[in-house]
C-alpha positions as CSV (number, residue, x, y, z in Angstrom):
1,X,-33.2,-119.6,-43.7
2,X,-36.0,-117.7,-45.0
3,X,-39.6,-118.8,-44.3
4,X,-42.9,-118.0,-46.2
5,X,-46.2,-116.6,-44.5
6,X,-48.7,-119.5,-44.4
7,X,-51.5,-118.7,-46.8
8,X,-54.7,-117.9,-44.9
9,X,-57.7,-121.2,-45.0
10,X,-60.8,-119.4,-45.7
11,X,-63.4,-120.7,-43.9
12,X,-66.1,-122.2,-46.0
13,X,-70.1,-121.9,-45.6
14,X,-72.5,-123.5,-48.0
15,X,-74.9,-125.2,-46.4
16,X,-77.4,-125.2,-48.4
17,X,-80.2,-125.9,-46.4
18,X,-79.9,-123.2,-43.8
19,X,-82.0,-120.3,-43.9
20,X,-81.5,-116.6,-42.4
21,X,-78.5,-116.1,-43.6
22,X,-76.7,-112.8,-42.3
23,X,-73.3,-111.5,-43.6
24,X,-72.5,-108.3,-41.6
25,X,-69.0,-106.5,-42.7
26,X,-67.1,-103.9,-42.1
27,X,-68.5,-103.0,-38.5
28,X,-66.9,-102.5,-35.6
29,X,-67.5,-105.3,-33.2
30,X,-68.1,-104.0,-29.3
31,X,-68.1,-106.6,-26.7
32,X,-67.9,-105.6,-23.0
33,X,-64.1,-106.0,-22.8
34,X,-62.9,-105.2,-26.5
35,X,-64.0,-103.4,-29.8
36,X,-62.5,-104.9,-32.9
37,X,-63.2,-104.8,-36.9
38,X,-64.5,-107.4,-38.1
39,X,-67.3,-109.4,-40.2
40,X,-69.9,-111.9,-38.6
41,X,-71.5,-113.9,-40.3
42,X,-74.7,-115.6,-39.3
43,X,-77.1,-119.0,-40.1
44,X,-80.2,-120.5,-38.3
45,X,-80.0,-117.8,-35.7
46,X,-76.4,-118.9,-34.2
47,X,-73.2,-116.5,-35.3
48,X,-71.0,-118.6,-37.4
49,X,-67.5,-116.6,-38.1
50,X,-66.4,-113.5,-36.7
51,X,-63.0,-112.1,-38.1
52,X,-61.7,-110.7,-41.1
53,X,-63.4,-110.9,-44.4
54,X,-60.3,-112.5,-45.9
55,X,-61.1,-115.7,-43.8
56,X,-64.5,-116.2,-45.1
57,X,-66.1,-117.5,-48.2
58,X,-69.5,-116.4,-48.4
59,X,-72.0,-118.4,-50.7
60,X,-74.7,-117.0,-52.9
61,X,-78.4,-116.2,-51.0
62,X,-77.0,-114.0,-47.9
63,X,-78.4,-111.1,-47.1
64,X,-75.4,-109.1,-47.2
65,X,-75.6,-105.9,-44.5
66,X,-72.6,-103.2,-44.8
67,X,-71.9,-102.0,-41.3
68,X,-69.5,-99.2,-42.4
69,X,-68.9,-96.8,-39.9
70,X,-71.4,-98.4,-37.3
71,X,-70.9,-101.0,-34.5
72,X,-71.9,-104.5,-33.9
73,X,-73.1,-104.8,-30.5
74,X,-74.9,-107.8,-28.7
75,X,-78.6,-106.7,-28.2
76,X,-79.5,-105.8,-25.1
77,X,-80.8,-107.8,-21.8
78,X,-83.1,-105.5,-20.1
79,X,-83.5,-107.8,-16.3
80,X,-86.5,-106.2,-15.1
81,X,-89.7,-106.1,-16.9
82,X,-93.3,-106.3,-15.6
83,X,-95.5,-107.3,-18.6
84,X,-99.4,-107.6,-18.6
85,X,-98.4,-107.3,-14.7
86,X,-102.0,-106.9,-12.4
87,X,-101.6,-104.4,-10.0
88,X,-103.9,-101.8,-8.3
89,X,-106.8,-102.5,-9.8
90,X,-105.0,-102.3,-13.2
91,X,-103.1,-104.4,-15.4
92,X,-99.8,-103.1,-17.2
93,X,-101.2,-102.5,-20.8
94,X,-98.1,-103.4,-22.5
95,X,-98.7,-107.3,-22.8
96,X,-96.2,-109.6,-23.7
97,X,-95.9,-108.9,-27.4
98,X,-96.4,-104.9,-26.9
99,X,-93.8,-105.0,-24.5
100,X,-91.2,-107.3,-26.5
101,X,-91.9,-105.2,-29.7
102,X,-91.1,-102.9,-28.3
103,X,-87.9,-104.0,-27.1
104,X,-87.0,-105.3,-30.2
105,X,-87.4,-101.9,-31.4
106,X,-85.1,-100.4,-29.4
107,X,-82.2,-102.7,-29.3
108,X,-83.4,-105.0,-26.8
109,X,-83.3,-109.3,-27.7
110,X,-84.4,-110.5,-24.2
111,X,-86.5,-109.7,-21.0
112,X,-86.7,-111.3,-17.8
113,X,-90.2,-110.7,-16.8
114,X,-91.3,-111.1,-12.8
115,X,-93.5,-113.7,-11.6
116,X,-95.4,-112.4,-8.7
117,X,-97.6,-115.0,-7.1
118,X,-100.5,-113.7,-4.9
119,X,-100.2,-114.2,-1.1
120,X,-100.5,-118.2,-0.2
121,X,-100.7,-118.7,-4.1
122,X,-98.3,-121.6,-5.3
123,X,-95.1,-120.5,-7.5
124,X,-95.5,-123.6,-9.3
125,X,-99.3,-122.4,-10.7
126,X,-98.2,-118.9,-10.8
127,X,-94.9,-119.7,-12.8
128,X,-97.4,-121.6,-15.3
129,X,-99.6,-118.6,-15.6
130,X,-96.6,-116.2,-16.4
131,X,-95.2,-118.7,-19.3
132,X,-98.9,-119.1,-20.6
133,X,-98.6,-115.5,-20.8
134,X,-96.1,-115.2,-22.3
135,X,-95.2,-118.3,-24.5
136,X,-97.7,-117.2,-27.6
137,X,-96.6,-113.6,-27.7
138,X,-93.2,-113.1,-27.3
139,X,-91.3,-111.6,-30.2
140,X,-88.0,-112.2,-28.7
141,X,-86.6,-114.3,-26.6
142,X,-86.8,-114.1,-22.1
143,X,-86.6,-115.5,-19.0
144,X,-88.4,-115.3,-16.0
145,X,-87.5,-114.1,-12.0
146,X,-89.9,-115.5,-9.5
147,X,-90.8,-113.3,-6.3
148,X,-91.1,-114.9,-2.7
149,X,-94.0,-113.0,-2.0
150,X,-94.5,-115.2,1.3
151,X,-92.7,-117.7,3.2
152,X,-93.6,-121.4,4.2
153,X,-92.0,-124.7,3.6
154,X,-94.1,-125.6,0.9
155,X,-92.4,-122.4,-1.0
156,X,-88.8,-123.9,-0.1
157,X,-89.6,-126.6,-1.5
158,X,-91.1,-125.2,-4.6
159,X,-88.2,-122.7,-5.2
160,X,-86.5,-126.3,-5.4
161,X,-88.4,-127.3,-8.1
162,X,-88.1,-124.4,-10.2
163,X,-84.1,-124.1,-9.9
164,X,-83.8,-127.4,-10.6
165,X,-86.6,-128.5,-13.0
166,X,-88.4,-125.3,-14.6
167,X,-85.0,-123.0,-15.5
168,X,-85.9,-120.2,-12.7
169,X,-82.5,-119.6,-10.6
170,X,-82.9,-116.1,-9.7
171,X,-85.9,-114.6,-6.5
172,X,-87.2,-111.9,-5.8
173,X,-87.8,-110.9,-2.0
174,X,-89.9,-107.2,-0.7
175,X,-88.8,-105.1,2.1
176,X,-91.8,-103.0,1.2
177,X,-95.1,-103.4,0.7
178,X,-96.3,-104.4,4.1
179,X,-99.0,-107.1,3.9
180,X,-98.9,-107.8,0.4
181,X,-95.5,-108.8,-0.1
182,X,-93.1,-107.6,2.6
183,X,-91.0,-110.3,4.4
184,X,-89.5,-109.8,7.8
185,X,-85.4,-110.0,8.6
186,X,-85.9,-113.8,9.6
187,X,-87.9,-115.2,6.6
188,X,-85.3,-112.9,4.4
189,X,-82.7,-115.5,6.1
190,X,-84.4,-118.4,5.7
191,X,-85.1,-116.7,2.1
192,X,-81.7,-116.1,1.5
193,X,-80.1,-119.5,3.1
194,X,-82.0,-121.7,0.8
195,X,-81.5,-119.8,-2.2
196,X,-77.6,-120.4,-1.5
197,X,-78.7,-124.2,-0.9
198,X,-79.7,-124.8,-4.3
199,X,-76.6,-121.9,-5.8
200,X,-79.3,-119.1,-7.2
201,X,-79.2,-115.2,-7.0
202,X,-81.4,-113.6,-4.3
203,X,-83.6,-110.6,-5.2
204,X,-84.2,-107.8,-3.2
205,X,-86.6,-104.7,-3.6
206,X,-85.1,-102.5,-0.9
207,X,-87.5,-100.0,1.1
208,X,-88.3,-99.8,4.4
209,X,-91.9,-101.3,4.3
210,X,-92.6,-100.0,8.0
211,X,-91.5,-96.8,7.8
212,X,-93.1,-96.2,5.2
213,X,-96.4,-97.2,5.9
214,X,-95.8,-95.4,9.1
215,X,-95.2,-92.2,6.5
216,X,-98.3,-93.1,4.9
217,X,-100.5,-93.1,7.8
218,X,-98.9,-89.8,8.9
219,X,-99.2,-88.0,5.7
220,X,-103.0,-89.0,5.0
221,X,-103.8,-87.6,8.3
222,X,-102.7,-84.7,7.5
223,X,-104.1,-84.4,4.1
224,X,-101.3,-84.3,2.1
225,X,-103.0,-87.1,-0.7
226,X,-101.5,-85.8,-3.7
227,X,-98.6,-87.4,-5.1
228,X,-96.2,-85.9,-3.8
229,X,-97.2,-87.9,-0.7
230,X,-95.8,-90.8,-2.7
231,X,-91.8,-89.4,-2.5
232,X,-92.5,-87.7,0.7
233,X,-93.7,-91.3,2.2
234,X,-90.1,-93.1,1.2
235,X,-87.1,-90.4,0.9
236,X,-83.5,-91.7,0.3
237,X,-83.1,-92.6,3.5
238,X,-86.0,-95.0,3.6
239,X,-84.0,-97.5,0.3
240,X,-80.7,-97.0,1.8
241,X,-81.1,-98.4,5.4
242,X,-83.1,-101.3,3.4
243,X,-80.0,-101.5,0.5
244,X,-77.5,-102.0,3.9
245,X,-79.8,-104.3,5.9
246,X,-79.9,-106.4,2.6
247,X,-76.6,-106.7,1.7
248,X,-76.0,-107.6,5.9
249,X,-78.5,-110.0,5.8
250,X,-77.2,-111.9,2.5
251,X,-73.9,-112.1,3.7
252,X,-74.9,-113.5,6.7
253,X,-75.9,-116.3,4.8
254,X,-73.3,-116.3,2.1
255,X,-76.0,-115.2,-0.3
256,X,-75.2,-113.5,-3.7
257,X,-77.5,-110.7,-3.8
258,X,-78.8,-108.2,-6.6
259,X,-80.4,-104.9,-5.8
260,X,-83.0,-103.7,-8.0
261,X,-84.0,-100.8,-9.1
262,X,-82.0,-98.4,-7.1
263,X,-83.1,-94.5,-7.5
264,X,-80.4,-92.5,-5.2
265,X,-77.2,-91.5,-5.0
266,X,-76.6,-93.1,-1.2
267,X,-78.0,-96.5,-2.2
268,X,-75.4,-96.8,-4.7
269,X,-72.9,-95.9,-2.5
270,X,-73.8,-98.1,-0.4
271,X,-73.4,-101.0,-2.6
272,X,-70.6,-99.8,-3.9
273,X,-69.1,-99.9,-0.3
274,X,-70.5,-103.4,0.0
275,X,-68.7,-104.8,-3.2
276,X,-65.3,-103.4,-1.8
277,X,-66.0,-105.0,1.5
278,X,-66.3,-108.4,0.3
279,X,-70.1,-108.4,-0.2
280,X,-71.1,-110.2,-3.0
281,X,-73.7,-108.4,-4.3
282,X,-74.9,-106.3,-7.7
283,X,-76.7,-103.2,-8.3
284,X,-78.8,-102.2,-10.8
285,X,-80.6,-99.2,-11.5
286,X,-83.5,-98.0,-14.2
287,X,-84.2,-96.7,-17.3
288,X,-86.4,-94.0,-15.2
289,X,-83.9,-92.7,-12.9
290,X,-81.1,-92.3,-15.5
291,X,-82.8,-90.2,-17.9
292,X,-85.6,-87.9,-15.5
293,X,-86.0,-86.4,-12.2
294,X,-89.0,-85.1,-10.7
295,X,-87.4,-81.4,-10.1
296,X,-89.1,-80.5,-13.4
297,X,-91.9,-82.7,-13.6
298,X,-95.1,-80.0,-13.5
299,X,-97.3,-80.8,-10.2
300,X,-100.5,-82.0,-12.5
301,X,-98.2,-84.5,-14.6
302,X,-96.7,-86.3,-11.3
303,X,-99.0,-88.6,-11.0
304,X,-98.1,-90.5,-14.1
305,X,-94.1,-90.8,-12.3
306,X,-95.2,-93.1,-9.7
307,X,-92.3,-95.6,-9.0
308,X,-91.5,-97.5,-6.4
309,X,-88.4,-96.1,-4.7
310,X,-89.7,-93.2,-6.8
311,X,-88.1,-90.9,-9.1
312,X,-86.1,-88.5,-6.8
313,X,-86.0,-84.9,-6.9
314,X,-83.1,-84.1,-7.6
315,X,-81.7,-83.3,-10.8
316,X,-78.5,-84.4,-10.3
317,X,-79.2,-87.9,-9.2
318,X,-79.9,-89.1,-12.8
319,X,-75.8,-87.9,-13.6
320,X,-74.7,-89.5,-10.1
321,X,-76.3,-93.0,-11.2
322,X,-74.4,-92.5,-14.0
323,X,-70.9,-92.5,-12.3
324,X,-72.0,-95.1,-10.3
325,X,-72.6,-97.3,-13.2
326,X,-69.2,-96.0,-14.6
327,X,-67.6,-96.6,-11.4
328,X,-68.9,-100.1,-11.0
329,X,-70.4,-99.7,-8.0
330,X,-73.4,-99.8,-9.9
331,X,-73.6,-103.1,-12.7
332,X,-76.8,-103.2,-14.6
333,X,-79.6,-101.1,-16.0
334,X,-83.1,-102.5,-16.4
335,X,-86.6,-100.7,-17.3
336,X,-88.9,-102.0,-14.6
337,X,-91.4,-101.6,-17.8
338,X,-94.3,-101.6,-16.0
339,X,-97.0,-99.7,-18.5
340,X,-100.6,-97.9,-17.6
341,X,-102.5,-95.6,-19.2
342,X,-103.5,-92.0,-17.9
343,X,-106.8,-93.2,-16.8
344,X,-105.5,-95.7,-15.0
345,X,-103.1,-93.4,-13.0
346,X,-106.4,-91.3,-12.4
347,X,-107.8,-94.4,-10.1
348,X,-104.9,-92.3,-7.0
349,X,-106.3,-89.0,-7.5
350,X,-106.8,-87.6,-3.7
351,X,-105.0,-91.3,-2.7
352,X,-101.3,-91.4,-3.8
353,X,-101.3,-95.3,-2.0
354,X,-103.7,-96.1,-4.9
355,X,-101.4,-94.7,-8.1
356,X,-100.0,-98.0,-10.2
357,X,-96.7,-97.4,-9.9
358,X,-95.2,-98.0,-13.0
359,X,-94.3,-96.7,-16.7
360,X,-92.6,-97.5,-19.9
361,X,-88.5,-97.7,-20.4
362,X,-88.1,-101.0,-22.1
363,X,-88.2,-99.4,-25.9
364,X,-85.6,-96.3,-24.7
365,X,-82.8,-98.0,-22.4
366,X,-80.7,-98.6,-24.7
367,X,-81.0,-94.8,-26.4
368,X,-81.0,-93.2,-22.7
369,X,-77.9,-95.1,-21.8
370,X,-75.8,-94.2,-24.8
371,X,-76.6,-90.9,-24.3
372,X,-76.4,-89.8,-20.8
373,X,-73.4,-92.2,-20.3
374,X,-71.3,-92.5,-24.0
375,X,-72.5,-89.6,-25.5
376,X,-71.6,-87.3,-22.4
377,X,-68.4,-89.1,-21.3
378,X,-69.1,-90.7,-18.7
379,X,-69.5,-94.6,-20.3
380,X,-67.1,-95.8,-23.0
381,X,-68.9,-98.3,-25.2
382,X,-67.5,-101.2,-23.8
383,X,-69.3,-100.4,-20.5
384,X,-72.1,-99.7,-22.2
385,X,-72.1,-103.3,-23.7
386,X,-71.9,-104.5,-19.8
387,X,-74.4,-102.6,-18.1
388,X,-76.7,-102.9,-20.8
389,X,-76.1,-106.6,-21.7
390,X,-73.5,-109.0,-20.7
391,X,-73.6,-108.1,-16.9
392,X,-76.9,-109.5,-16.9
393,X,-76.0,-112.2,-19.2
394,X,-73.4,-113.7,-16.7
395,X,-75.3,-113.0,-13.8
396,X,-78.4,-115.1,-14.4
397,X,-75.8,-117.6,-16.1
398,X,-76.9,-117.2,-19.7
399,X,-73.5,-116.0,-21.2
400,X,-71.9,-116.4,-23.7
401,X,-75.2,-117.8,-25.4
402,X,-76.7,-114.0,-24.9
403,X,-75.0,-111.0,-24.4
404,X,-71.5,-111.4,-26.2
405,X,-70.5,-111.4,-30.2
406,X,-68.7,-114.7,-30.9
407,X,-69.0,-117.8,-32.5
408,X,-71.4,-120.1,-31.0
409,X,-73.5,-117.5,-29.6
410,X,-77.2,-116.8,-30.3
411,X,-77.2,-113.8,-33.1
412,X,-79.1,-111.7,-31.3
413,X,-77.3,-108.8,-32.7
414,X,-77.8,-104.8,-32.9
415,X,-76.2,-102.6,-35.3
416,X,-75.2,-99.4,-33.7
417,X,-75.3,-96.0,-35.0
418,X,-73.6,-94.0,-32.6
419,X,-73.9,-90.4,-33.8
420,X,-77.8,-90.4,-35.2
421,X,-80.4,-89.2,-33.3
422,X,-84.0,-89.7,-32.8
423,X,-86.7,-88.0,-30.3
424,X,-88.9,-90.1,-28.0
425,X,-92.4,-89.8,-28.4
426,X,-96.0,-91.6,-27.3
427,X,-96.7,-90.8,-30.9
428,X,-93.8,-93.3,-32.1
429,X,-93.1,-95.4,-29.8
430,X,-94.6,-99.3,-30.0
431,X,-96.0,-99.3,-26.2
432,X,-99.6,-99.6,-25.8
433,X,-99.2,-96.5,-23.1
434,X,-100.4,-93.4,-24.0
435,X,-98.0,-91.4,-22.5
436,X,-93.8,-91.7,-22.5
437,X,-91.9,-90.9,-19.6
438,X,-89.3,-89.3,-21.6
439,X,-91.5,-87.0,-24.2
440,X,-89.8,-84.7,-26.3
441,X,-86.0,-86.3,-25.5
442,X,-83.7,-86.4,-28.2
443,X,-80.7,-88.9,-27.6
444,X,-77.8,-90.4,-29.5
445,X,-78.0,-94.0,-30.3
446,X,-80.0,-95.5,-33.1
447,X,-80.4,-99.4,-34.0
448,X,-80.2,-99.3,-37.9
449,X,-80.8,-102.9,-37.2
450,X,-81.9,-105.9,-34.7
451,X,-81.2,-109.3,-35.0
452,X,-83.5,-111.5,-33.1
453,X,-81.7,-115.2,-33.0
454,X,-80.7,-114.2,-36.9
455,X,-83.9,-112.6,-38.1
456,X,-83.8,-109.2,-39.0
457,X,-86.6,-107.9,-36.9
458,X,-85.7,-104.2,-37.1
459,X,-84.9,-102.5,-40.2
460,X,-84.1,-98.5,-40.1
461,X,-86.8,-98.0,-38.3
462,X,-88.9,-100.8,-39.9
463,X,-90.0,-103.0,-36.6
464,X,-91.5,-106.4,-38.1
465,X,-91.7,-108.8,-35.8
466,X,-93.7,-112.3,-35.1
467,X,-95.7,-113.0,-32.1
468,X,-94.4,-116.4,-30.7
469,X,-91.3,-116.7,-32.2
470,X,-89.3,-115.7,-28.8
471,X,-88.6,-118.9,-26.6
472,X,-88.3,-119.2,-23.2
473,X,-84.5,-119.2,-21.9
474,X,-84.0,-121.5,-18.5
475,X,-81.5,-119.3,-16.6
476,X,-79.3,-122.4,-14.6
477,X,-78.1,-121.8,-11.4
478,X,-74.8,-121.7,-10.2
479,X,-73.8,-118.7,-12.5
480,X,-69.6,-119.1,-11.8
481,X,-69.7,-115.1,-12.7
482,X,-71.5,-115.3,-9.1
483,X,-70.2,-117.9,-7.3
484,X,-66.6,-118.0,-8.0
485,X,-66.6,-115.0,-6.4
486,X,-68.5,-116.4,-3.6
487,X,-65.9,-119.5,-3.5
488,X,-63.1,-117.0,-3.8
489,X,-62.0,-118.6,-6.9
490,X,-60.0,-115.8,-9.1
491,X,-60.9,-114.3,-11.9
492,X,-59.6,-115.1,-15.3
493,X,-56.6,-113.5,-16.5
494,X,-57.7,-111.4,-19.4
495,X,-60.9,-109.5,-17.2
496,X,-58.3,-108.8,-14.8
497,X,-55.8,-107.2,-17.0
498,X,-58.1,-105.4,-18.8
499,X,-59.2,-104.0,-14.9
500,X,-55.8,-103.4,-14.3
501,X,-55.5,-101.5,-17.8
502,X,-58.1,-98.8,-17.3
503,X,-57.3,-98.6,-13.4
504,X,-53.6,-97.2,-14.7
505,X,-55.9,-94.2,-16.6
506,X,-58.4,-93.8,-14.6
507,X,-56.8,-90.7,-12.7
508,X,-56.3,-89.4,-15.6
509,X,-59.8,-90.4,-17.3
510,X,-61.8,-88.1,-14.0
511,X,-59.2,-85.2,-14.2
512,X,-60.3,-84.8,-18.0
513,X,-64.4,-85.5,-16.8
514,X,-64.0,-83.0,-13.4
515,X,-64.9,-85.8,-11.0
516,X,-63.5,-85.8,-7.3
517,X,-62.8,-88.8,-6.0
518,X,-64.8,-89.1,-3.3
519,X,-63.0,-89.9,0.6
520,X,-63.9,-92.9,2.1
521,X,-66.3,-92.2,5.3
522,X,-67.9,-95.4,7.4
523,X,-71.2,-95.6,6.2
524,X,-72.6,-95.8,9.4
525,X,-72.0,-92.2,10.2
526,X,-74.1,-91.7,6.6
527,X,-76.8,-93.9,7.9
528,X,-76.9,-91.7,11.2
529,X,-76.5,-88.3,9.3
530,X,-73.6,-87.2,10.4
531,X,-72.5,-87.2,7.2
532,X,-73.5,-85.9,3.7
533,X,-73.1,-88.7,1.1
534,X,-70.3,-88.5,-1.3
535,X,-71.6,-86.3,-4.2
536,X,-69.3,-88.1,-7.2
537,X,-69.9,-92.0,-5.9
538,X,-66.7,-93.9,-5.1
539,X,-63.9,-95.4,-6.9
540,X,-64.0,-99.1,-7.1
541,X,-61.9,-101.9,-8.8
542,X,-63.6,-102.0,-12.7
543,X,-64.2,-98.0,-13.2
544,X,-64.6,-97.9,-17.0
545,X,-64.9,-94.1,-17.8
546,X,-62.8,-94.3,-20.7
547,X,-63.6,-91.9,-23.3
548,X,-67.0,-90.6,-25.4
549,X,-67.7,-91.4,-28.7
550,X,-68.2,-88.4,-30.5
551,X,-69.8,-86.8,-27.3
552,X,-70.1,-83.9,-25.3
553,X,-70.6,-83.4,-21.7
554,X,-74.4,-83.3,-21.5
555,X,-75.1,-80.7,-18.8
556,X,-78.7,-80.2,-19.2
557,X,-81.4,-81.7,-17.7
558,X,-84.6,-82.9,-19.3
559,X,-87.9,-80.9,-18.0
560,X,-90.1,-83.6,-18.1
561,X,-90.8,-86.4,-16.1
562,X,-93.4,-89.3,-16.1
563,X,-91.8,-92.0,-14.3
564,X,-91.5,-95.6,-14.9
565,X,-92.2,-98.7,-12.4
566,X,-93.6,-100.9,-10.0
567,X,-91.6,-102.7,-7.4
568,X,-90.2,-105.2,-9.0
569,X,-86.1,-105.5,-9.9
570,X,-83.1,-106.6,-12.1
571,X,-79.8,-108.0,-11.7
572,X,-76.1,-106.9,-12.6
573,X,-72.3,-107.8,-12.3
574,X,-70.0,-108.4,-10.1
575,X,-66.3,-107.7,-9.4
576,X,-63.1,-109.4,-7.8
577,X,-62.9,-108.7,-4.8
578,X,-60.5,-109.3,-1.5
579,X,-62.9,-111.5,0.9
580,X,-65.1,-114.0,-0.2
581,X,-68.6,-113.8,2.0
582,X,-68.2,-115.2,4.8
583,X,-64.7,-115.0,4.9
584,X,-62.7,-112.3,6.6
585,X,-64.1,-108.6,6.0
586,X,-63.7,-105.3,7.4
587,X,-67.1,-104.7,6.6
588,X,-68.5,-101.5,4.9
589,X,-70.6,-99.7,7.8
């Protein structure tokens, strides 16, 4: 008995009341675990249909966008911003509509800005100041972090009403900056137990505040003011006994934990090694870091690379971060957009303690990623839909709303051209900076478009955009991208056989890209110096190195290097891992 194929339903839309109407076809769809053809079509700012163009009928009045030969991608989530941010005597000049414009610009939808309440200032009051920032000149949609910038029980019980009444589920804590916002080991427990009380995702900025105001101290006296007092004052060492005390210390308390802004090489091994151990916890590392080092920053432009951990000198360590995102042991990249001008960078001349740290990345992340990760073939464009967007989507619990294309979601949407090119400039770029950290770079990776919630906000270059029309996105706690790791619940089947699909290449995948894989060494003989961190990173569970598009190897190094933040950090994602914290672990020192 012979059967006939069913004919296909077309899906019908015609309502005829909606407005921003968006067909998108023939694009390849990326999503963090597949890439796919197919249309999307869009109305009042939510995606509508994804699939083939034969199971659509599209009425009259839509803006019709032909995506031939370019990719759909969801826009990007940059977790670590610092908008209109005082600091130093200064206050960040990109302002909540600069800063978000420029996002938009470069292929970013959403931000998640840092509250930072002043010393025995109430998070309540200082949360309200942030959204009246914010609220009237957003172009695109964010969220908000909060920092526990001191400890009493009148902050406990605030943090309480912010996870549970004011969408905030994610803190930030400081290991550095002593007495301004540096905490000791017990409030960071007492920090860290009642954010697992109430299910959020601790923060940590990880330096060694004492040592390196012990530096400080040392270095002044000896007349070394410039800024190269400012590295010299916190090497590698300094972040990576901080990035292992953290992760101890969460786990202690059966804490998720995310690291931000790492800058070296042995504080993303060390996380890595954390992850494998059990630990749950996720790294993330910057715009900055990625795309400069210092090594060829000229001594009278260092002043303007100020970052805290700073920039390191080394030019490999922008490549290493790159594995390390590619390896997984590394999940998110953020900006820590954190914006002065050149006078304002002159208030530290002949003091390097008094240089805002901080400059732009939010506008170029996306660009920067594609091209020192996809473009040199280390990142295959599903990873660089994860560490630029999803990962942070599921870690502050906003997914699949942000961060993924598929029905239901918010179309907050970027259209992808992989193989153009564009150079970064202070001259075209939409910060209010006068200066760019990454002058004169030309990368791979142009938005032909942005969707913001369904409006076409960037157009071939074209950035029109409306102040206010971003809304503020509660982040709910209890991400289960977190805590069913936490609760040792497994992942679902489909992320783990698409692990277990590029772990069966992987071998293959670093013979082709010349990486060693690294031997395993107890990290307390790297914390002690006996010996030298791995030089590739380390293999973990979720490497994702699986091919360029269109890409070389880039070998070079850019020359210049004005550097990007302040202290403040992001967030990224997590694997499956053998022991839930708390549980049984071999540990990873």
């Amino acid at each position: 008995m012979s059967t006939s194929p069913k004919p296909v339903k077309k899906v019908p839309i015609h309502l005829q009341s909606a407005q921003n109407r968006v067909y998108i076809k023939n694009g390849e769809i990326v999503n963090h675990d597949k890439s796919f053809k197919a249309d999307v079509y869009i109305e009042d700012g939510v995606i509508k249909f994804v699939g083939p163009s034969s199971e659509i009928t599209i009425p009259g009045g839509v803006r019709t966008i032909d995506a031939s030969g370019l990719m759909i991608i969801p826009g990007g989530i940059d977790p670590h911003t610092h908008m209109q941010l005082p600091f130093g005597g200064a206050v960040a000049v990109d302002d909540f509509y600069h800063g978000t414009k420029a996002a938009v610009a470069g292929g970013t939808t959403m931000i998640i800005d840092f509250v930072l309440p002043n010393k025995h200032e109430s998070m309540i009051e200082a949360y309200d100041k942030w959204r009246s920032w914010a609220d009237p000149k957003v172009c695109c949609d964010y969220g908000l972090h909060v920092g526990i910038t001191w400890w009493s029980k009148s902050v406990s019980e605030e943090i309480g009403i912010l996870c549970k009444e004011l969408g905030v589920n994610s803190f930030k804590t400081f290991m550095a900056y002593k007495g301004l916002y540096q905490l000791n080991d017990s409030d960071l427990l007492d920090v860290f137990e009642r954010i697992r009380q109430l299910n959020g995702v601790a923060m940590v900025h990880a330096e060694n505040g004492d040592i390196i105001a012990k530096n400080t101290q040392r270095l002044l006296a000896e007349g070394i003011n410039g800024p190269e007092g400012h590295e010299l004052s916190r090497p590698e060492e300094v972040e990576a006994e901080a990035v292992h005390r953290a992760c101890v210390l969460a786990h202690q308390m059966k804490t998720p934990l995310f690291v931000s802004g790492l800058t070296s090489k042995s504080s993303a091994e060390l996380v890595g090694r954390a992850r494998r151990s059990g630990y749950c916890v996720f790294g993330e590392t910057l715009a900055s870091s990625l795309g400069r080092s210092m090594s060829g920053v000229p001594k009278g432009d260092r002043i303007y690379a100020i970052t805290s951990p700073p920039i390191r000198e080394s030019a490999e360590t922008p490549r290493q971060l790159m594995k390390s995102l590619a390896y997984d042991d590394l999940q998110l990249t953020g900006s820590d957009n954190c914006t002065f001008n050149k006078e304002h960078k002159a208030l530290g001349k002949g003091d390097f303690t008094k240089i805002p740290n901080g400059v732009n990345g939010v506008e170029d992340r996306m660009s920067l990623v594609w091209e020192k990760g996809v473009h040199a073939g280390l990142l295959d464009p599903c990873r660089f839909v994860a560490v630029t967007s999803t990962n942070a989507a599921k870690i502050f619990n906003i997914y699949p709303q942000k961060g993924r294309i598929a029905v239901g979601s918010d179309a907050d949407i970027v259209i992808w051209n992989p193989n153009a090119t564009r150079t970064i400039s202070k001259d075209t770029h939409h910060h209010a900076c006068d200066f760019n950290i990454f002058e004169g770079m030309t990368v791979h990776g142009v938005c032909e478009f942005v969707l913001v919630r369904g409006r076409i906000c960037a157009e071939r270059g074209n950035v029109r955009v409306a102040e206010g029309f971003g809304r503020f996105i509660p982040t709910p706690v209890r991400p289960p991208f977190v805590y069913d790791i936490i609760e040792g619940k497994v992942q679902s089947q489909p992320e783990e056989q698409h692990e277990e699909k590029h772990n069966g290449n992987v071998a293959k995948r670093f013979a082709e890209l010349d990486i060693q894989i690294p031997v395993q060494e107890p990290i307390s003989a790297m914390l002690a110096g006996n010996l030298a961190m791995p030089a590739e990173g380390s293999l973990c569970s979720t490497p994702s190195v699986r091919g360029r598009v269109d890409g070389h190897r880039d070998m070079q190094e850019s020359s210049f290097s004005i550097s990007e933040e302040l202290d403040r950090s992001g967030v990224r994602a997590c694997i499956k891992v053998k022991n839930p914290p708390g549980g049984k672990s071999s540990g990873f020192w």
